[in-house]
C-alpha positions as CSV (number, residue, x, y, z in Angstrom):
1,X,0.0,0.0,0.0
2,X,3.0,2.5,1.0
3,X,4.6,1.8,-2.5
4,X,1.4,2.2,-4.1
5,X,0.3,5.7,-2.6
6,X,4.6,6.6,-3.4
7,X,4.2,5.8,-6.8
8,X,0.9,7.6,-7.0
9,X,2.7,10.8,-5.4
10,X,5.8,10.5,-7.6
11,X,3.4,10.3,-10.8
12,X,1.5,12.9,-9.5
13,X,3.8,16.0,-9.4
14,X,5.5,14.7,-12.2
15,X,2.3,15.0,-14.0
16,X,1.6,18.6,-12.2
17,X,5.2,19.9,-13.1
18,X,4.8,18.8,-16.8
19,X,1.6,20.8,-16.8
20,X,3.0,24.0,-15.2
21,X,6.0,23.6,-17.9
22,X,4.0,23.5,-20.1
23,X,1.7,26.5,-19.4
24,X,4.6,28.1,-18.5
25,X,6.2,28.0,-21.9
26,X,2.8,28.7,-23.3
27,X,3.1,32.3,-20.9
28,X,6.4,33.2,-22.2
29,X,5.4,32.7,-26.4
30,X,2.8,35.0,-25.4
31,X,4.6,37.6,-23.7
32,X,7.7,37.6,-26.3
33,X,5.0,37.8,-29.2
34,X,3.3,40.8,-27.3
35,X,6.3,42.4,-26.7
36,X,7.8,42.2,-30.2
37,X,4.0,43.2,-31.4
38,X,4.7,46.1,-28.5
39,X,8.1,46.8,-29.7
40,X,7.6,47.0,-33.4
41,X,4.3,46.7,-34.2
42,X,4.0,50.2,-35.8
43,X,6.3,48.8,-38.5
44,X,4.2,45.7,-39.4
45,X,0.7,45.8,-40.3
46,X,-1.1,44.6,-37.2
47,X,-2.8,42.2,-39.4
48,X,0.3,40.3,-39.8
49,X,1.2,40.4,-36.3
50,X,-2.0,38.8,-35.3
51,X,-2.3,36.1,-37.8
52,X,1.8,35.2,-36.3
53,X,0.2,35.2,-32.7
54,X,-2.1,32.9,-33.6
55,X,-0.2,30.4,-35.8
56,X,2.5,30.2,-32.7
57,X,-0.6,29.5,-30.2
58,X,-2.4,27.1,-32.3
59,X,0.7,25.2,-32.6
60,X,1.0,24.7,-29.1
61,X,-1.8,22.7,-26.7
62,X,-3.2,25.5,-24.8
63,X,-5.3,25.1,-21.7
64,X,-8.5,26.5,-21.5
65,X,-6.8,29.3,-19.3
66,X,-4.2,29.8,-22.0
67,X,-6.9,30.2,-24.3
68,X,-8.4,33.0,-22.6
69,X,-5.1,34.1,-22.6
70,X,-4.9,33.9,-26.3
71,X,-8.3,35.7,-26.5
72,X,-7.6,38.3,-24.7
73,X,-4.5,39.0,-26.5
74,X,-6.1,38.8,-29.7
75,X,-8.9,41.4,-28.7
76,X,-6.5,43.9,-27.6
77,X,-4.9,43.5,-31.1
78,X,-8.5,43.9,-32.7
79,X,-8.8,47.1,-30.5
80,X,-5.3,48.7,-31.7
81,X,-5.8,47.9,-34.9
82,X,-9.7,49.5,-34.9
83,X,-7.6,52.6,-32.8
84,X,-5.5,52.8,-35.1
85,X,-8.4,52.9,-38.1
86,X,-10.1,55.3,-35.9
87,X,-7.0,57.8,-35.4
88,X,-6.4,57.6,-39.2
89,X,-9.8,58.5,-39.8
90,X,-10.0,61.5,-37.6
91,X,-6.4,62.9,-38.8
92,X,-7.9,62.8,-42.3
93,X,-11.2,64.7,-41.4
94,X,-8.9,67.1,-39.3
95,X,-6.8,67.5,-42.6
96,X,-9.7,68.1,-44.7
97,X,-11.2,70.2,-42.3
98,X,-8.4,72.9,-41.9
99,X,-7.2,72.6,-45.8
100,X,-10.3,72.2,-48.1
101,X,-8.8,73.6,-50.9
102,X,-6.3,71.2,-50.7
103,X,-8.9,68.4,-53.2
């Protein structure tokens, strides 16, 4: 019974640590992705950038916490890119505005 209940143990964090490795190396694709998106994201077309993100996190098994992970990275992406749009959009009515005789 001892050996029994010591092999269960032993199997047990094994299985746990392989997990949290796991996970763990899921964490850090995300964050170096988000930083280089961070870093030089301006130069690529955010597009791009996403579709990268979500090859690299497809390719890996994900938990259903590193999914949400994944999500939420992916919707702040959505949001810069629609900020981005946005911004664009006013600079060019601003331009417009204060130069109409530019057309």
């Amino acid at each position: 019974t001892q050996a029994a209940i010591l092999i269960q143990s032993k199997f047990r964090s094994y299985y746990e640590q392989k997990r949290f490795q796991q996970s763990r190396r899921a964490a850090v694709l995300i964050q170096n992705f988000y930083r280089s998106y961070k870093k030089c994201g301006r130069r690529r077309p955010a597009r791009r950038t996403a579709v990268i993100v979500q090859q690299k996190l497809r390719s890996s098994l994900l938990t259903k916490k590193q999914d949400q992970a994944a999500r939420k990275i992916m919707r702040f992406l959505r949001r810069c890119r629609h900020r981005v749009k946005e911004l664009k959009k006013a600079k060019e009515l601003e331009d417009i505005q204060q130069h109409p005789l530019a057309m």
